[in-house]
Phi, psi and omega in degrees: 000104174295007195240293161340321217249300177279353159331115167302328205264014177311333176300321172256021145303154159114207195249140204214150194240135182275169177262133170202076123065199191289038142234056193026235170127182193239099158249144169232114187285146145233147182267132164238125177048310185197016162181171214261139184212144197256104171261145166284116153283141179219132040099153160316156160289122182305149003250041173278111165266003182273350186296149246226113186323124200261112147236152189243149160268140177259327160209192160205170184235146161267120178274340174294007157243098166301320204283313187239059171345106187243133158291129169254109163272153199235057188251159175065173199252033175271348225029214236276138179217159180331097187237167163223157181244145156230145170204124188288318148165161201353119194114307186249166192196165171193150221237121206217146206237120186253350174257017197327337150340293178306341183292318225266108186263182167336308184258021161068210189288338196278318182299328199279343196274331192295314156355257201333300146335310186292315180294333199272322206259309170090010186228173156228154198343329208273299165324306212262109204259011173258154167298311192314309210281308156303307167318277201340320209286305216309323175292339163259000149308291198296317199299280217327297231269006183270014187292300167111029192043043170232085191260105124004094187246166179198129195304126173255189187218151161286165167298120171289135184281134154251168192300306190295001173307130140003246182260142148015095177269205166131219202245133157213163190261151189200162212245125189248056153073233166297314218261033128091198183277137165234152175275113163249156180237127182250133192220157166215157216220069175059231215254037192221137157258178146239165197224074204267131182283117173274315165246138154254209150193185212298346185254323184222101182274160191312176179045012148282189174250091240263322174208120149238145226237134156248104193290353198262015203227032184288146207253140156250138219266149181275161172331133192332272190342315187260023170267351204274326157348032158020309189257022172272309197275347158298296205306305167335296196282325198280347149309309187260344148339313180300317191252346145271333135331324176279309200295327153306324188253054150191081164333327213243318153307312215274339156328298183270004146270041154249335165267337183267334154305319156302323209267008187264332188257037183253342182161006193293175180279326223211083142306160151299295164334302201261248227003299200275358196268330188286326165277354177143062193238176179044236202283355184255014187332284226285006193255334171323128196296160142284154173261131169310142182230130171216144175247165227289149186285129194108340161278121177285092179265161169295311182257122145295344180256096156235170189280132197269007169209131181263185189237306181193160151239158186224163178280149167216197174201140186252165198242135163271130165223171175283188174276152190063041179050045181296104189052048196280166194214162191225102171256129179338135144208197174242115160319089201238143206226103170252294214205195216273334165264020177193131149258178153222166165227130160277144155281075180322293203296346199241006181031089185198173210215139124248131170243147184242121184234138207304121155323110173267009186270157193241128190244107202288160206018054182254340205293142185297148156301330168193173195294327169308290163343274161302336140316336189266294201291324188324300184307324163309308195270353177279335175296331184287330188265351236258000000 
């Protein structure tokens, strides 16, 4: 499309993080049709993480006037009104609404909180019998909604894939307990994945690093009966927990298991990469047997239906903070590989489940350019929330 190509605004196609403080988000600009349109990606209603992702437009552009662009904020249900784009510089952009009127309903803030509730939640307020969990909404209600869609953005890149990756990397949705689904990017680093929150909240805000994976650390998991266990999979994870901890406090170990990683990925048999490619990783995932899976009673899930056969597990560690990203921590858990599109992480210290299910939309001009790059932006986005 050649009108596309002399566009001013060809720059902020792709994908984007708005900044609204720890609870990110997902934006994706795409050209449709006769014009350029900024979509909110938003998560499933909790706790369907198999449910298929809900998005609204935030703004749209007219592409048929090349010399002068006119911007529409599409925000609030009046439909399309007077908006403006800036771009601040490279990367970044930021999007202002001249009609914030158009926002405002009838029924004042109490109609405008139920909208939302209905739209953010799929429920009202009334449904939700835990407290602690009505504060949260009600508190992301007042922070979200004073932007008024006069947002910041800032670029993110999908993950580059290589032949030797787990799985696939790329976006998946997972279930955080009262703070409902948030969207993470699974990414991997030699012999580490990671797993960075694109949405938070007040405890673990968006662009941390929400599970990091030591793929070279696979835990084998024991008979149904003694998976049923709690102090069976402590004792497992908190064995190899131990033994990273030493290996971190006795410099001279951990050299040399740093040398024998380098010196394994010049040809030794057993890299962490063909380890996980011998058990069965990357393009050969699917001949690895599955193993029966049950978690241990007394672990808390969102979800009662999760998959009842896993692929592999690795030891990790999730990161915990108090509210406002308070002492925040890097606590023991378990990595669970059920298929080439869903994991999970137990929580150990929180006796807790997160199931994670693969983002399928297919989202355009996102691929990071290279691996340095995207490593740049990781680093970034922890900074931005930090």
């Amino acid at each position: 499309n050649v009108s596309n190509l002399l566009h001013p605004y060809r720059h902020i196609l792709g994908l984007w993080q708005p900044d609204i403080g720890p609870y990110g988000g997902l934006l994706n600009v795409v050209v449709d049709g006769l014009f350029i349109i900024g979509w909110m990606y938003l998560p499933p209603h909790d706790p369907r993480v198999e449910d298929p992702m809900r998005r609204r437009p935030l703004f749209r552009i007219h592409m048929w006037e090349s010399k002068k662009a006119t911007v529409e904020c599409m925000y609030g249900h009046k439909g399309p009104h007077k908006g403006d784009i800036q771009t601040v510089k490279k990367d970044e952009f930021s999007t202002k609404c001249n009609q914030t009127d158009h926002h405002r309903m009838p029924g004042g803030r109490q109609e405008e909180f139920r909208t939302w509730l209905e739209e953010e939640w799929g429920r009202t307020l009334e449904d939700i019998f835990h407290e602690h969990m009505q504060e949260l909404i009600l508190m992301k209600f007042i922070y979200t909604s004073q932007y008024d869609n006069c947002l910041t953005y800032r670029r993110i890149y999908l993950p580059p894939c290589l032949p030797s990756d787990l799985l696939q990397p790329g976006l998946f949705k997972g279930t955080y307990g009262s703070h409902g689904l948030e969207i993470i990017m699974l990414s991997f680093h030699g012999s580490r994945a990671k797993a960075t929150k694109l949405t938070g909240d007040p405890n673990v805000p968006a662009g941390q690093l929400t599970l990091d994976i030591d793929l070279s650390r696979p835990v084998q998991l024991p008979d149904l009966e003694h998976q049923r266990s709690i102090e069976e999979l402590s004792r497992l994870v908190m064995g190899v927990h131990e033994e990273v901890q030493r290996g971190s406090q006795d410099p001279a170990a951990a050299s040399a298991e740093a040398e024998e990683c380098s010196t394994g990925a010049e040809g030794s048999e057993n890299t962490p990469a063909d380890e996980a490619e011998e058990a069965g990783a990357g393009a050969t995932s699917s001949r690895t047997e599955p193993q029966p899976f049950v978690l241990p009673l007394g672990v808390m899930a969102r979800n009662e239906v999760y998959p009842r056969t896993c692929k592999m597990c690795f030891y990790g560690t999730g990161l915990i903070a108090g509210h406002g990203f308070t002492s925040p921590e890097r606590t023991p858990g378990l990595f669970v590989l059920f298929d080439d599109d869903r994991f999970g992480f137990i929580w150990l210290e929180l006796k807790s489940f997160s199931l994670y299910s693969r983002l399928t939309d297919q989202l355009e001009h996102a691929q990071a350019p290279n691996m340095e790059r995207f490593e740049a932006m990781l680093r970034n986005m922890q900074s931005w929330t930090s």
